[in-house]
N, C-alpha and C positions, 0 to 999 in steps of 0.2 A: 443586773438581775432582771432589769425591764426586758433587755432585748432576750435572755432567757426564758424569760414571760412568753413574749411575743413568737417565740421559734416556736415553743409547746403549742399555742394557741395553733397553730396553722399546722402543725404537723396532727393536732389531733382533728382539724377540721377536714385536712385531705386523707384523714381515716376515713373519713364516715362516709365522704361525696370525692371520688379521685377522678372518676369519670366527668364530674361536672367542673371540677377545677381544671382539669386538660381542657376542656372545650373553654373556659372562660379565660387560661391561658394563652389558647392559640387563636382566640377574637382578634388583638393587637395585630400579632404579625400579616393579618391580612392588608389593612392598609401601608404596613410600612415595604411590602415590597413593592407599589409603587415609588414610593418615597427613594427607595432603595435606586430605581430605575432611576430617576433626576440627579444621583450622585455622579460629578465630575471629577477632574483631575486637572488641575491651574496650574502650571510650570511656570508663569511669571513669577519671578522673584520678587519684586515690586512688593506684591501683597505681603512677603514676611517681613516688611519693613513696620514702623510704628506710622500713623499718619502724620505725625510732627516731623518725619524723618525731611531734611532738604532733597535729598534724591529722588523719594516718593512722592513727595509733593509737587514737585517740577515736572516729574515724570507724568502724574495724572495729568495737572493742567494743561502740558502740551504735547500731550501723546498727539493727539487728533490736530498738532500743528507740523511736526517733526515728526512723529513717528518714535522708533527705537533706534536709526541708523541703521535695521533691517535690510537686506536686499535679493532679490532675482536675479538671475542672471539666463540668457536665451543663448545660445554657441549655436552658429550656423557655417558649416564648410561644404565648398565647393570648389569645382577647377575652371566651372566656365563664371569670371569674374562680373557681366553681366548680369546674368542672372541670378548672382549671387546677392548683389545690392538691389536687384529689384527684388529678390524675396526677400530681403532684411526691411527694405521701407515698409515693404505690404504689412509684413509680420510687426512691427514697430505700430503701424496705425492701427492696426488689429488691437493688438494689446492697450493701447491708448482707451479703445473703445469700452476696456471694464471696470464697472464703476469704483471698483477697491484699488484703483493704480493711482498712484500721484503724480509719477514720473517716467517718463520713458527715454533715454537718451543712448547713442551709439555711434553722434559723431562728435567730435573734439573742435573746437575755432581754431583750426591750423592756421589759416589767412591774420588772425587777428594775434594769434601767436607769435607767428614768424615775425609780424611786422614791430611789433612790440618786444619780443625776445627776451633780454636780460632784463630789462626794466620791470619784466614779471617776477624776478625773482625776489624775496624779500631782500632787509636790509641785513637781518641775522645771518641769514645765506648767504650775502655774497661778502659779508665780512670772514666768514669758514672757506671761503673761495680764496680769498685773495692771504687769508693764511695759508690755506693749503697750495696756492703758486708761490710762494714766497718759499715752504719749506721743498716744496718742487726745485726750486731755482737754485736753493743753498746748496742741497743736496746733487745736482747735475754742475752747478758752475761756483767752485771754491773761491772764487776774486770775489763773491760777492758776500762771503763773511764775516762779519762781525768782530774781528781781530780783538777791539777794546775790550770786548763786552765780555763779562765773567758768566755767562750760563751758556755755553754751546754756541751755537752760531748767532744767538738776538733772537730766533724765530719761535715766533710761538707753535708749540705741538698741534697739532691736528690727531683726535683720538681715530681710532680703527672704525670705529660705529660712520663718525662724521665723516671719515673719506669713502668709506661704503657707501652713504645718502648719496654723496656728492659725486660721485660716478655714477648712480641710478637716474640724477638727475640728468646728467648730460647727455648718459643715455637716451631718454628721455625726449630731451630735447633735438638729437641728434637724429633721432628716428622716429618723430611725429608725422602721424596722418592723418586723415580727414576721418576714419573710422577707427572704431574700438577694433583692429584687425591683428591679424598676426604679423610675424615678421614678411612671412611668403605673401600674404594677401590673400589664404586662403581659406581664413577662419575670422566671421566677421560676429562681437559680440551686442546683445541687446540690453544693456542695464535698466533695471526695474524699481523705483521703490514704491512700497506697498505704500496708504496710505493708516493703514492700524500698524500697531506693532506686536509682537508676542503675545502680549496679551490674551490679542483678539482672536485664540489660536482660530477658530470656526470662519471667520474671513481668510485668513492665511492657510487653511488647508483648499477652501474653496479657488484663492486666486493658485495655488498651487496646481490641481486638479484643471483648471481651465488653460497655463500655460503648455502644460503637460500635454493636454488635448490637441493645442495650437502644433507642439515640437513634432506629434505624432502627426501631424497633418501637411506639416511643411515635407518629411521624409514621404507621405506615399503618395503627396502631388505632385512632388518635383523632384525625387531622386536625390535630395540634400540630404546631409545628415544634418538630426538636430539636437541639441538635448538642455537639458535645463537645470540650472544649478545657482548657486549664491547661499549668502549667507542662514538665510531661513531657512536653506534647504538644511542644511544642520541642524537649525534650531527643532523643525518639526520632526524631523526623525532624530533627536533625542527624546522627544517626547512621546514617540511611537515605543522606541526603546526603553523606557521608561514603563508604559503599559505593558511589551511584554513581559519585560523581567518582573513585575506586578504578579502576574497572569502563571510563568514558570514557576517564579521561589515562592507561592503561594499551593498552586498545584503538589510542587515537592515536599515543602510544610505538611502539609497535608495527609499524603502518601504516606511518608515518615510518622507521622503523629498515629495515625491509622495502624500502621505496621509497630508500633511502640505498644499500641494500647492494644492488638489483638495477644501480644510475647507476656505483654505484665498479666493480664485477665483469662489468656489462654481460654480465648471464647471471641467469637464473632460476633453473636448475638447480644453481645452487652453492649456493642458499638452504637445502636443505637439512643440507648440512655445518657450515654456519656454526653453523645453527639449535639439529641436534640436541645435541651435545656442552655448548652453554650450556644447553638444556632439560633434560637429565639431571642438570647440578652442580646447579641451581636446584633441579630436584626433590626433589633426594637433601637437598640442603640445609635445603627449609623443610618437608620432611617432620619432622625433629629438632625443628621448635617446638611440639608441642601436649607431646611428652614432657616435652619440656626447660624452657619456659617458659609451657606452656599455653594460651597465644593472642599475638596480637600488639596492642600498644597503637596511640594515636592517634600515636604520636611513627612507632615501626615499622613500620604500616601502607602507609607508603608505600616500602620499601625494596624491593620485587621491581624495580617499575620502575626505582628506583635501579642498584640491584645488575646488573639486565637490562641498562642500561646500559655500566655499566663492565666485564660479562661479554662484551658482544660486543666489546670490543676487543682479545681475546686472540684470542678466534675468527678476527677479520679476518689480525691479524697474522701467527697460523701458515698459514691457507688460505694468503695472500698469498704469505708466501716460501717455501711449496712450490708453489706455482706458477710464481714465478721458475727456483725450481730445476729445475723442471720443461724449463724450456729446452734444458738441458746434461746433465743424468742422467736415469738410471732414476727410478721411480717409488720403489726403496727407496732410494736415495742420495739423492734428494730429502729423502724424511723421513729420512732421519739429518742431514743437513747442516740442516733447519729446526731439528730440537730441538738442533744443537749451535750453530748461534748465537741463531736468534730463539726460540726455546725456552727458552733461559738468559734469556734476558732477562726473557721473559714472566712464567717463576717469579718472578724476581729480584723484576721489581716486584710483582708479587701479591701475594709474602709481604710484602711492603714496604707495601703497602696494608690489607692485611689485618692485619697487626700496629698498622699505626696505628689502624685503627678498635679492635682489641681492648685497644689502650691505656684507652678508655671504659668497657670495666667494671669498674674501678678506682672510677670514680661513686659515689654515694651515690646520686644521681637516677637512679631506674630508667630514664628517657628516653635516658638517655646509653648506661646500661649495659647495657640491652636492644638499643640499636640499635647499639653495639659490638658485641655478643657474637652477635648477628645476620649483622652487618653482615661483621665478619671472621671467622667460622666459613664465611659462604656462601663467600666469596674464596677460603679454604682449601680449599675442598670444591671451587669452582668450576675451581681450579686441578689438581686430583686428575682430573676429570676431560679437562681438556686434554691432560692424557700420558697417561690410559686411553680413553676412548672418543673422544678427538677422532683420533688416528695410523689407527685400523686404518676409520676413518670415510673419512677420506684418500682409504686405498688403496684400497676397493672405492669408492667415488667416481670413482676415476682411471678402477678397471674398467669400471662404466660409462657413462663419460664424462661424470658430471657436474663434472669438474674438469679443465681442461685447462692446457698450459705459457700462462703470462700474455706480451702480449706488450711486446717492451722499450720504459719510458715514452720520451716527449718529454723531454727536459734545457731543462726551464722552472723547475727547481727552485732553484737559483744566485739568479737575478732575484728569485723570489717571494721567498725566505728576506731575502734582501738588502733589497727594501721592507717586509716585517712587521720586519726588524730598526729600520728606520730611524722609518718607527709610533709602534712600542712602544717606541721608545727617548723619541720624542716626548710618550707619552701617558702615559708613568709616574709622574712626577714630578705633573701634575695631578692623576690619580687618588691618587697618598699624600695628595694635600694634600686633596681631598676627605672621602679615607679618614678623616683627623684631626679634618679640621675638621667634618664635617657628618654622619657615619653615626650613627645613632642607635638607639637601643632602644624597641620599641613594649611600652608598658604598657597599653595599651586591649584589654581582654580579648572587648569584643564587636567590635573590627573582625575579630577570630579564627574569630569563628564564620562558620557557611555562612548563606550569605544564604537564608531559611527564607520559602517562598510562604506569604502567612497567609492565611486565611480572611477576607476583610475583613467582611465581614457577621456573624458570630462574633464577630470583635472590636469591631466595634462596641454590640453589643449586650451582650460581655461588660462593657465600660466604662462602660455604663450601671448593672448589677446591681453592681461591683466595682471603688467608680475608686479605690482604693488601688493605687497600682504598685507596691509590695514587698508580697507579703500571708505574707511570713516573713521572718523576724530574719535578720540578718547571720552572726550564732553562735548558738547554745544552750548553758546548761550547765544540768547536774542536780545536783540537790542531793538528799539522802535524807528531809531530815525541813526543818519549818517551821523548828525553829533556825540548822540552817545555810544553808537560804533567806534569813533575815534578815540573815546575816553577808556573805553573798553580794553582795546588793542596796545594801549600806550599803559595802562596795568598788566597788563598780561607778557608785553614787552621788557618793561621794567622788571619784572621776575624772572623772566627767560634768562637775564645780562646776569642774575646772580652765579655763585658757585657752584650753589648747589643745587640748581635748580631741576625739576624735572620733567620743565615742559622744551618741545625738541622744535618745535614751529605750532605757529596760529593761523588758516585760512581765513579770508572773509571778502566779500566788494575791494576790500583795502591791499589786495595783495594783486590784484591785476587792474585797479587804478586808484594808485597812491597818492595819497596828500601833495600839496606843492613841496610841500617837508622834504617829506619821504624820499618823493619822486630825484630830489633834487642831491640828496644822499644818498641813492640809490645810482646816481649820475657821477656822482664822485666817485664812489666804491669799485664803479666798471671804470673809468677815466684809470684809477690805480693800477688796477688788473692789468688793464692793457698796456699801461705803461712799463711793470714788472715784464711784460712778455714779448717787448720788443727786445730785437738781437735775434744770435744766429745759435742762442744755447739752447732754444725750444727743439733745435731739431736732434738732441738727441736725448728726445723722450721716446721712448720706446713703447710704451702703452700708446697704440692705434688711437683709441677711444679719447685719452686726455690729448693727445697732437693736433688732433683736427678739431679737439674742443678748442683746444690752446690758439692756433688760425684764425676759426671762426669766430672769435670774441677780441681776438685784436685787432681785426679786419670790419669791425661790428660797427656802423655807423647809428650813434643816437638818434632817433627821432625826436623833431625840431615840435610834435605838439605832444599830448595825450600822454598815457591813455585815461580816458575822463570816466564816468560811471555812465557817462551818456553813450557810449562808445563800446561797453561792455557786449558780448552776443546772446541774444536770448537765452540762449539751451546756459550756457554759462551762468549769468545774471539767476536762472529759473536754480539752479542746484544752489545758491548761495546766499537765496532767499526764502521765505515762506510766509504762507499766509494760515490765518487762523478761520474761523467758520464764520468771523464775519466781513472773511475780507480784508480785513484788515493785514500790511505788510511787513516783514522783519527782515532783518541781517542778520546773518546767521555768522557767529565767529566759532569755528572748527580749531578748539586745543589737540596737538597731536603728544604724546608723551614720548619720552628718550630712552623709557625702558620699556622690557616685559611687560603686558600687558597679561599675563595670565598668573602674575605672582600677586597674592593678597599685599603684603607689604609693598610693594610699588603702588598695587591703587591705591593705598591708604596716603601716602606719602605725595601723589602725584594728585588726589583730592584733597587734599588736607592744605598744599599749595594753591590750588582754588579757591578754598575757602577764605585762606587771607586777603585773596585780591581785595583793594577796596575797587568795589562797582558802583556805578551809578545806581539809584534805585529804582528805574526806571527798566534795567539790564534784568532779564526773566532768563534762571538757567543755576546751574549746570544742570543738563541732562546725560546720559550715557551709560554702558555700562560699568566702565568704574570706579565714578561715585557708588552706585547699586553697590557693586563688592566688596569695595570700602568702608561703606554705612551697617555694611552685615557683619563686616568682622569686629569692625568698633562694637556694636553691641551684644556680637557672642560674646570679646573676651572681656567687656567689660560686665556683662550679665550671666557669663555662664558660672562663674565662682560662686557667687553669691547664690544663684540659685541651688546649685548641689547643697551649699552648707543649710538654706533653710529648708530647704529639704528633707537633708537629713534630721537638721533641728525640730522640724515638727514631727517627722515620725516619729522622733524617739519620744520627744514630749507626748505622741499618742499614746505610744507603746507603756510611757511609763503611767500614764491616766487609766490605762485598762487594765491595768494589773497591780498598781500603788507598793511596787517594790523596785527601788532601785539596781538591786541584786539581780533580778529578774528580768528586769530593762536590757541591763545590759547583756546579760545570755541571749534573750532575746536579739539581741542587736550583732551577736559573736557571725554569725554565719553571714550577713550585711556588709561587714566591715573587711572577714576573712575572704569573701567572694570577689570586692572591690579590688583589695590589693593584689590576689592572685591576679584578676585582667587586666589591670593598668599594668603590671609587671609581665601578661604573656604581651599584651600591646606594645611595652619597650623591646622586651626581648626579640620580638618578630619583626620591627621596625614597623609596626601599624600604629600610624598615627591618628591625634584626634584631627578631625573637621566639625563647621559648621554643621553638618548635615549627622554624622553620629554624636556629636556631644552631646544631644537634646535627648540620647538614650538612656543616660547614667540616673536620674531622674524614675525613670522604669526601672533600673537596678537596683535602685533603693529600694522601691515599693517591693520588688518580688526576692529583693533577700530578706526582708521582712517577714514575706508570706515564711519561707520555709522556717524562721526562727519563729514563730507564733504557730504554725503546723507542731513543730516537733514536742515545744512545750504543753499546747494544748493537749497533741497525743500524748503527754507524758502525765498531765494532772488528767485525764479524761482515763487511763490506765489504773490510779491507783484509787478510781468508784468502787467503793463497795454496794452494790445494789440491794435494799431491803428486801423482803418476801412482800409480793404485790402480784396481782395480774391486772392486765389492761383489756378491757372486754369493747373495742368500738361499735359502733352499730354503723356495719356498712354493708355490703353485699358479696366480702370476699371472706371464705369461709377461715378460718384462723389453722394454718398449716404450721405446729410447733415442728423448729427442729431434733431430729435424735438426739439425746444426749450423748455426749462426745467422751471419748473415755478417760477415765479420771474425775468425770463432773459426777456430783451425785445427782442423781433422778430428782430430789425433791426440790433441789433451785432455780427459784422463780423468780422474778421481776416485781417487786414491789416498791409504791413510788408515792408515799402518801404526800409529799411533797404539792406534786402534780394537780392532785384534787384541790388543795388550799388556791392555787394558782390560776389555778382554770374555770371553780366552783362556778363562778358566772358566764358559762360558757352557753350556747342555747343549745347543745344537745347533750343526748346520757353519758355519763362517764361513769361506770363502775368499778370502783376499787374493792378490792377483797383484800383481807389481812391476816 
């Protein structure tokens, strides 16, 4: 009854004064289009973590040491080889010189390679080595099988994945140069790593723009082709892609809503009533995010359109039934009677929508919590403005004449209700069972992404200089010193030798100068090799590639010292290391994983192996992207269940507080419930699954099937008002325009509302009742 109170109180005071309530209304919106202008768009995923997260935490503390694993890439071709390598060094020092580079490398320690060879290769390696000559050898030469032995020839399997690495490697090895170059020699590349990561997109478009500048410049002073690509360059044009499709299905939105609401109102000129009172809550609303939360994430970026949405359905509702009422009263009886029935409503569910979204920032996942705290502060806001700037919108609207009495519908509404009952009564029960049985959860992190135009000529030519497809670890971690590098490695080792494990190799100092351990295990393992490939059966291997590997590693004479960390080559040493802002130096150990890297359930599984390593505690890490992926999905499916249920728990518990009938609750809650299961069931049936990124929606489904079940009810008890004999006499300056009576109405009925006076008595201007 208070908030009924308080609708009257304000609808009778933008009787009196409408003109000065629009001007005190639209005071706000001037500052906040500034505000509006400071709003960004943050694509690091990072931030929708919780900060207790390990990923997040590692991630902040040593972005500014490591970076993302980010990179650039420079492709430079030519045919006079000369001057090929002298515009790669120039271009190479060039780039050196900008202050956001960390690294710039593009040639490879061939010399320190070659002389070192297999010694470089781990111990996990060339133990898949000398399995895979072994099952080379059984398979080309039968005397050397295993007669006794009850499982095939003794030899252990070598899977399809491992003998693929193990080719690439030889390859590899087989065709090392001194430059990151093509097979011909005539495509020489520049690798770049930035020294922010994603994050910092405003560094990363600037070092972008200056490479860019550079490519353009090598082409029109020397006739090179050049171009510029890497990993960033992805990442930044999804993020471009990202603003545009912002920028189009907000446009389209739009258009659509615009063309909906000229078909339903058959009038142009109501468009503005409708329009402004939602443009001002919205205003007013997402001006509070640069204060409050600073930009808007990947999850929130799409909430205006959202929100836009479910704001013009208040706007519809009250134009609408004061226009109805427009039939039978004045223009200010009009707007009392909209905000004391379709008014109440409108609050009712608003708040009812808006508290369900704000139930979300209870979250730990910033996704949630950000697009709650968003989502239902707009609705609150959005609603603030419907009983201030939408009433006195109204009535100069009325004046002039962009809102006129609506006229009374056709009674087709009996039928229609009657067939969608009889529908949906039909289509529910399939859509649960789809619901159950076939909706599913997408863990494929690259179907997420925006489909990104590539350069195919770039890329081709990048695959030429660079046919590694991961050219960074799955994680990183840092260690301070060699010792606990070594304790490090020998964890990480120790989990590699399991069954199930899903780490595929580890980089680090340790892998191109090994322990005396190692090194001396690593001197057995090739001593095996090559003993296995002595005889005259290597020559009928028929793979090119594995025969002249097979040669050159039994012909392969060990080095008598090294290789020592003293002995390592700079550019080498520099990518394997890092320093942090005080200088200070780390070892850097690069986990690579054995599977997919764009499936959620692999990074869970292949960070989740991380996590158990025991590490020293001195060891700062894992960083990468996926932990990140991993840590999102542990807390969507662990938080998104719970969320929907109190979600819906609180609305209903609002729903049942604002109306103190269980009966009613639940009607209330019938179109909520009937709307869920139809889309979860068109969602199975169509094979759209949930992700991370739409789950955080069902939350907003709640709130706005709400609205329509608290709409229809209120239009139904707001229907059967009997209105006393009353007239309402404001004191404003717009003269009182009754409408005709409509046929069938008798002429003598009036609007009387002694109710109103009790309610209002202490209002500070005249209210005149007559009876």
């Amino acid at each position: 009854m208070k908030l009924q109170n308080l609708l009257n109180a304000l609808a009778r005071s933008v009787c009196r004064h409408p003109f000065i309530w629009l001007v005190i209304t639209f005071l706000p919106t001037l500052p906040s289009f500034y505000n509006i202008s400071r709003l960004a768009l943050n694509t690091d995923v990072i931030r929708l973590l919780p900060d207790s997260s390990p990923a997040a935490m590692w991630t902040k503390k040593l972005e500014k040491t490591v970076s993302d694993g980010g990179f650039f890439t420079i492709l430079i071709k030519g045919d006079d080889r000369a001057k090929l390598i002298k515009t790669v060094e120039k271009t190479a020092k060039r780039v050196e010189r900008i202050d956001v580079v960390g690294s710039v490398t593009y040639t490879y320690p061939k010399s320190f390679i070659d002389h070192f060879r297999y010694l470089l290769i781990s111990t996990n390696y060339l133990e898949k080595i000398l399995d895979y000559t072994l099952s080379i050898k059984a398979e080309l030469n039968p005397f050397t099988t295993d007669l006794l032995s009850g499982e095939g020839n003794g030899v252990a399997a070598v899977s399809d994945r491992d003998e693929d690495e193990i080719k690439r490697l030889f390859d590899r090895y087989s065709k090392l140069t001194r430059y990151h170059e093509s097979p011909d020699g005539k495509i020489i590349g520049i690798f770049i790593r930035p020294k922010a990561g994603f994050s910092n997109i405003a560094n990363l478009h600037s070092l972008l723009v200056k490479l860019e500048t550079i490519s353009r410049e090598i082409t029109a002073t020397t006739g090179l082709w050049s171009g510029v690509g890497g990993s960033q360059i992805n990442n930044l044009k999804e993020y471009d892609v990202i603003l545009s499709d912002l920028k189009r299905s907000g446009t389209i939105t739009m258009i659509a809503v615009v063309l909906i609401l000229i078909l339903s109102f058959r009038s142009i000129s109501v468009l503005p009533v409708l329009l402004y009172p939602l443009g001002a809550g919205l205003l007013w609303a997402f001006a509070l995010v640069p204060p409050v939360l600073g930009d808007l994430n990947i999850i929130t970026s799409f909430l205006l359109i959202v929100l836009f949405g479910m704001g013009i359905d208040y706007s519809i509702h009250l134009v609408k039934r004061f226009q109805q009422e427009l039939r039978l009263y004045t223009p200010e009886q009009a707007l009392i009677l909209t905000y004391k029935s379709t008014g109440i409503s409108v609050m009712a569910s608003g708040l009812t929508t808006g508290l369900a979204l704000l139930v979300l920032t209870a979250s730990d996942f910033r996704g949630f919590s950000e697009f709650g705290l968003i989502g239902g502060g707009t609705i609150l806001i959005m609603l603030l403005s419907m009983v201030t700037v939408m009433p006195p919108t109204m009535l100069v609207a009325y004046r002039f004449g962009l809102v006129k009495p609506l006229a009374p519908p056709k009674n087709h509404r009996k039928k229609l209700f009657a067939k969608t009952a009889v529908i949906t009564t039909l289509l529910l029960p399939l859509c649960l069972f789809l619901s159950v049985k076939n909706l599913k959860f997408n863990y494929d992190f690259n179907k997420l992404k925006p489909q990104i135009v590539q350069d195919e000529t770039f890329n081709k030519r990048n695959k030429e200089v660079y046919k590694t497809r991961y050219m960074s670890p799955g994680a990183l971690y840092l260690a301070p010193d060699i010792p606990n590098l070594d304790r490090l490695l020998q964890a990480v080792n120790t989990s590699m030798k399991l069954e199930h494990s899903f780490f595929q190799k580890v980089t680090s100092v340790r892998t191109f100068a090994p322990t005396r351990k190692d090194r001396l295990q690593r001197a057995a393992l090739i001593g095996k090799i090559q003993e296995e490939l002595q005889g005259s059966w290597i020559r009928k291997i028929k793979d090119p590639l594995i025969h002249d590997w097979a040669l050159d590693i039994r012909d392969w004479q060990l080095p008598e010292q090294g290789p020592d960390l003293d002995m390592l080559p700079k550019n080498l040493l520099n990518s394997l290391t890092a320093k942090n802002e005080d200088g200070k130096l780390f070892y850097l150990a690069g986990i690579y994983p054995n599977v997919s890297r764009g499936n959620g359930k692999n990074a869970m599984a292949f960070t989740r192996e991380m996590y158990n390593l025991k590490l020293p505690d001195s060891v700062q890490g894992p960083v990468g992207e996926m932990p990140v992926f991993a840590e999102i999905l542990w807390t969507v499916i662990d938080e998104g269940p719970w969320t929907l249920i109190f979600s819906f728990a609180g609305v209903f518990l609002l729903i049942f507080l604002s109306v103190r009938s269980l009966k009613e609750s639940l009607f209330i809650s019938l179109p909520l419930v009937t709307g869920l299961i139809m889309t979860t069931g068109i969602m199975a049936l169509t094979d759209f699954r949930l992700n991370f990124f739409n789950v955080v929606i069902f939350p907003a489904l709640i709130g706005m099937g709400v609205d329509s079940g608290f709409t229809i009810t209120g239009a139904g008890r707001s229907s059967k008002v009997t209105h006393p004999r009353a007239s309402v006499n404001c004191s404003h300056r717009f003269p009182s325009v009754p409408s005709p009576p409509l046929p069938g109405i008798p002429a003598w009925f009036s609007l009387t509302i002694p109710d109103y006076a009790q309610s209002a008595s202490w209002l500070p201007w005249d209210l005149h009742v007559s009876g």
